[in-house]
C-alpha positions in Angstrom: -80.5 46.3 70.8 -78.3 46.8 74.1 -75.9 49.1 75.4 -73.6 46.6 75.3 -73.8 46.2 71.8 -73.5 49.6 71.2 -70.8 50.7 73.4 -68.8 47.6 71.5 -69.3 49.0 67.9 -68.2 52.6 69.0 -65.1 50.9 70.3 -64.5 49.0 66.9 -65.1 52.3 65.1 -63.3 54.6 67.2 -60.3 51.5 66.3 -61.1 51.8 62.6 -60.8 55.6 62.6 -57.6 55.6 64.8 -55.7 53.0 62.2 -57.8 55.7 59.2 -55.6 58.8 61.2 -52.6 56.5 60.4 -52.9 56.3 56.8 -54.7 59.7 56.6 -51.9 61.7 58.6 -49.0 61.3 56.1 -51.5 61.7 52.9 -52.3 65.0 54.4 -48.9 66.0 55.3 -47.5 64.8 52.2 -50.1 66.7 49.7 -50.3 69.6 52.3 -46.6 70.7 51.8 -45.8 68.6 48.1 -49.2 69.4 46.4 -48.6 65.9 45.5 -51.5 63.6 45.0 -49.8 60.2 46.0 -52.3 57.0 45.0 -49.2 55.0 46.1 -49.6 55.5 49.6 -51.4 52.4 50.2 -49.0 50.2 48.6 -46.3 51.5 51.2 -49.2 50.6 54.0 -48.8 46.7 52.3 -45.1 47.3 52.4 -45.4 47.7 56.2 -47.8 45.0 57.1 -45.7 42.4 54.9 -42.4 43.3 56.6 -44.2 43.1 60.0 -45.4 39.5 59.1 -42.5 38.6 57.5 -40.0 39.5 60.7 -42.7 38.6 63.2 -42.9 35.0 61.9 -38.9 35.0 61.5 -38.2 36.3 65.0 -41.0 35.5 67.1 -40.7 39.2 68.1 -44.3 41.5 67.6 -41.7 44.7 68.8 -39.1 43.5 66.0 -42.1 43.3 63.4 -43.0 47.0 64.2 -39.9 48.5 64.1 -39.2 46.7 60.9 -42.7 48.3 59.3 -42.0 51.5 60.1 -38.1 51.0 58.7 -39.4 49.4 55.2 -41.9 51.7 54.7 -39.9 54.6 55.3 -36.7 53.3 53.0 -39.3 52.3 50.7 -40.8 55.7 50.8 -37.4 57.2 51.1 -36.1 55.2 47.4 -39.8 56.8 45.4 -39.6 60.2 46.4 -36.0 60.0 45.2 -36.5 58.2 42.2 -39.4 59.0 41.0 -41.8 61.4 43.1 -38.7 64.3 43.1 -39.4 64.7 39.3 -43.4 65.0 39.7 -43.6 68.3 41.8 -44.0 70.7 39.0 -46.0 68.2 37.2 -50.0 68.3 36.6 -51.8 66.4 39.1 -53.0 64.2 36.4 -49.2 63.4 35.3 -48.8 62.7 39.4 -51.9 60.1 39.1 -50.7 58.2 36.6 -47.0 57.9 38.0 -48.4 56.9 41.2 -50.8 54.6 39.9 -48.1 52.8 38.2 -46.2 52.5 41.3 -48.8 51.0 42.7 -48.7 48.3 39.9 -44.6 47.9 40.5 -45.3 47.5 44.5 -47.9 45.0 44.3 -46.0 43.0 41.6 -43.0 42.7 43.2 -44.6 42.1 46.5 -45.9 39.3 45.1 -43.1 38.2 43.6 -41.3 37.9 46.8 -43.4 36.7 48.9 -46.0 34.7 46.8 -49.4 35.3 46.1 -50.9 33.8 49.4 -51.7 36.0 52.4 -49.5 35.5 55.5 -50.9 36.0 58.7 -49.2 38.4 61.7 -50.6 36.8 65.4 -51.2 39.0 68.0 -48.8 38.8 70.8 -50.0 37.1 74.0 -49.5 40.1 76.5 -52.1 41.5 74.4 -54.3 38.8 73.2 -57.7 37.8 74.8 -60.2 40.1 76.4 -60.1 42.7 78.7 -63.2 43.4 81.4 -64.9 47.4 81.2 -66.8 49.0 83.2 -70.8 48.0 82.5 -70.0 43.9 82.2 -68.2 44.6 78.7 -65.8 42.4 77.5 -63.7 43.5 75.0 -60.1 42.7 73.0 -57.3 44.5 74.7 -55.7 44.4 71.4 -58.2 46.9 69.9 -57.7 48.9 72.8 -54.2 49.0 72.6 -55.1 50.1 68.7 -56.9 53.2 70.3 -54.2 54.4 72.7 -51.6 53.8 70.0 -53.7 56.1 67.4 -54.2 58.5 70.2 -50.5 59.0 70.8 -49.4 59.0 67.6 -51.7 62.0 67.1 -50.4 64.0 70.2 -46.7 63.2 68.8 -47.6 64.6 65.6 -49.1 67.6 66.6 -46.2 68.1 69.0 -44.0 67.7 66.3 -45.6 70.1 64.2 -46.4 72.5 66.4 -43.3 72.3 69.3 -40.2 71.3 67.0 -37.9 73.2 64.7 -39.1 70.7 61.8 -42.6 71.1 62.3 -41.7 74.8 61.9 -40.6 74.3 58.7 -43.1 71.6 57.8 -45.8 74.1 57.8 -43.9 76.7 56.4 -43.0 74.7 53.5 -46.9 74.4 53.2 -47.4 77.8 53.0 -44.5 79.2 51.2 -41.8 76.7 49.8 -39.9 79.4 47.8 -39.5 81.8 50.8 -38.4 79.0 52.6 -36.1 78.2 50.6 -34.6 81.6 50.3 -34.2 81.3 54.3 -31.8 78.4 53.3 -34.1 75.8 54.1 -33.1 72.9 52.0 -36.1 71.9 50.2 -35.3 68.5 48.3 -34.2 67.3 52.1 -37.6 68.5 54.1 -39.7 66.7 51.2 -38.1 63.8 51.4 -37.9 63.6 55.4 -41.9 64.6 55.0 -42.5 61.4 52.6 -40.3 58.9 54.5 -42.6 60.3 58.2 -45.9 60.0 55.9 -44.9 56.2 54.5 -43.5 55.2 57.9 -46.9 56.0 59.6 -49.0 54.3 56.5 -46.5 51.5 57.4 -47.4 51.5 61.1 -50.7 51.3 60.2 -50.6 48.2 58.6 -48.4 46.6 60.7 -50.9 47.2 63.3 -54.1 46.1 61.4 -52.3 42.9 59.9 -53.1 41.6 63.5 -56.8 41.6 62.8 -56.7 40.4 59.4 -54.7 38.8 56.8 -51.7 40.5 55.0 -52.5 40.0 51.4 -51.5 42.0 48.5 -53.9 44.9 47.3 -54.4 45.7 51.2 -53.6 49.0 51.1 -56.3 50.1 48.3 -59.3 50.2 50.3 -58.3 52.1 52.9 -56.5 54.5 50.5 -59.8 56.0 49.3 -61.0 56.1 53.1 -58.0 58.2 54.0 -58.9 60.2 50.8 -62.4 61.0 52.4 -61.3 61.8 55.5 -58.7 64.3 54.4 -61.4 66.0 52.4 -63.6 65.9 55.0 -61.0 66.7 57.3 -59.3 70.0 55.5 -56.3 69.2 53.2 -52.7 69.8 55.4 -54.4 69.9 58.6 -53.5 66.8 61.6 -56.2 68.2 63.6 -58.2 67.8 60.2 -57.1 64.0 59.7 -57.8 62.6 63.2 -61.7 64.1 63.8 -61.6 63.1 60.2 -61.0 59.7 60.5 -63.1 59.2 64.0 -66.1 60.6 61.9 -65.3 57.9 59.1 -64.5 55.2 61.2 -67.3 55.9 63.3 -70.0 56.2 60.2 -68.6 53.3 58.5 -69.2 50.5 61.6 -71.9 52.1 62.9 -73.8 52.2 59.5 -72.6 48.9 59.0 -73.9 47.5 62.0 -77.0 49.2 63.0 -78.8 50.4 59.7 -79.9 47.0 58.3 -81.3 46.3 62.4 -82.8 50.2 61.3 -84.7 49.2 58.1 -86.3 45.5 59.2 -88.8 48.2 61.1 -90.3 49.1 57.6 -89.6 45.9 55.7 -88.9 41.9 55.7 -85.2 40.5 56.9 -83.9 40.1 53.6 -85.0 43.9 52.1 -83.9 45.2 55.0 -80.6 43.7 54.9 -79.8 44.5 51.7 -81.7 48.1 51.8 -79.7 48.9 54.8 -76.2 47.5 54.0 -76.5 49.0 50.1 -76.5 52.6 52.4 -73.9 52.0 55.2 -71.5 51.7 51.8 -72.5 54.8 51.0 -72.9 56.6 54.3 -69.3 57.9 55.0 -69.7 59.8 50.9 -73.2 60.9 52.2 -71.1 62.4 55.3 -68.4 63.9 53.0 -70.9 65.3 50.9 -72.6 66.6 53.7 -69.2 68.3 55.1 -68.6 69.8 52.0 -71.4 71.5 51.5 -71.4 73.0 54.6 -67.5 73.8 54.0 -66.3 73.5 50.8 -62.6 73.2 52.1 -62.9 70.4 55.0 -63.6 71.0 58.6 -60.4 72.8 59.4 -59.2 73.7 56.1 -58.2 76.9 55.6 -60.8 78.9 54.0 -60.1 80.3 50.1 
């Protein structure tokens, strides 16, 4: 097994976890000030990723197609928590599940119905294709590194925004205390849906981004909905600084357990037990690692203690 090798696979799972922060950042923000569990969240990630594709292929334009994720998912986010998520605050979390859950069912539907059931495909754009030579002889996608920085300064924005701006002000003190907030003058309804349009814009971003490396396909957004579940438990519910070690631990565990614990097991066993042995736990690694975390702290790494 070589350095090289290694080094690579941290890369691709420091990528993973960067795109994770994406998704994970406006679940957090949005059930850190709303209390609202939102299983619709990776619908508006497909929302994103098939407006991206859709404009990219129209125009030609990679820039256009990001500009036009982030605008669909945040008008698309802007429309539910008008419509339908403004009536589900005071509701029970189970009431919020099944509203969102059949959103999900509406988005993937009419998804389909517009733009068929076949996947479309986003390139990448050629000032960012092919490899890129690092230090040690490592040759590696400059598009995956351009995935990295991107995460990386989307996460000092966000914090800036939270912690340096007026908004962010309010953000957190809407987290804390919505009613005293609103008896400053602060007007609720407005901050929740500016919070929901900022989380969907940023899920939308996210697949934007990641349609590059994979198909865009309806149903996208589900599997990495319960990742950026994890890593907001693991993470501490409300917390940014939560969401992005979060989502490096995840994305870490999950390609690094993917890659490296069937090589692990063919010590003890033959090829095929070892394959199977070892990819059976690298599915179940990043739970092992929430479990872990939450035994050790019940509410997330930089949740705020009960």
């Amino acid at each position: 097994m070589s350095a090289i090798l290694i080094i690579e696979q941290v890369l691709n799972g420091l990528q993973f976890g960067v795109m994770l922060f994406l998704m994970a950042a406006g679940l957090t923000l949005i059930f850190g000030v709303m209390g609202l569990i939102n299983l619709a969240h990776g619908s508006l990630y497909m929302v994103g990723a098939f407006a991206a594709a859709a404009v990219a292929g129209a125009t030609g334009s990679f820039v256009l197609a990001l500009i036009a994720a982030l605008a669909a998912a945040a008008c698309a986010g802007t429309i539910v928590e008008i419509v339908v998520i403004r009536r589900l605050y005071r509701a029970a979390h189970l009431d919020q599940v099944l509203a969102t859950f059949a959103l999900i069912l509406i988005f993937s539907e009419g998804t389909r119905w517009v733009f068929g059931s076949f996947p479309l495909f986003l390139d990448i754009p050629d000032y960012l294709s092919g490899p890129i030579a690092l230090p040690g002889g490592i040759e590696y996608p400059l598009y995956r590194l351009a995935l990295i920085g991107a995460g990386v300064l989307v996460a000092v924005e966000l914090w800036w925004l939270t912690s340096r701006t007026r908004i962010g002000i309010q953000i957190r003190a809407g987290e804390n205390d919505r009613e005293m907030i609103a008896a400053l003058g602060v007007d609720i309804s407005r901050l929740y849906t500016l919070v929901f349009a900022m989380g969907a814009a940023l899920a939308g971003l996210a697949g934007a981004l990641v349609g590059a490396i994979q198909s865009v396909q309806v149903g996208m957004g589900e599997p990495v909905l319960i990742l950026a579940f994890v890593v907001i438990v693991i993470g501490g519910i409300g917390s940014i600084k939560g969401a992005f070690i979060g989502s490096l631990l995840v994305g870490l565990t999950d390609t690094l357990g993917g890659v490296f614990l069937p090589e692990l097991f063919k010590v003890f066993m033959d090829v095929g037990a070892a394959t199977q042995t070892g990819s059976a736990l690298a599915s179940m690694a990043v739970y092992i690692l929430m479990s872990v975390v939450l035994i050790w702290r019940p509410t997330g790494l930089f949740g705020m203690r009960a």
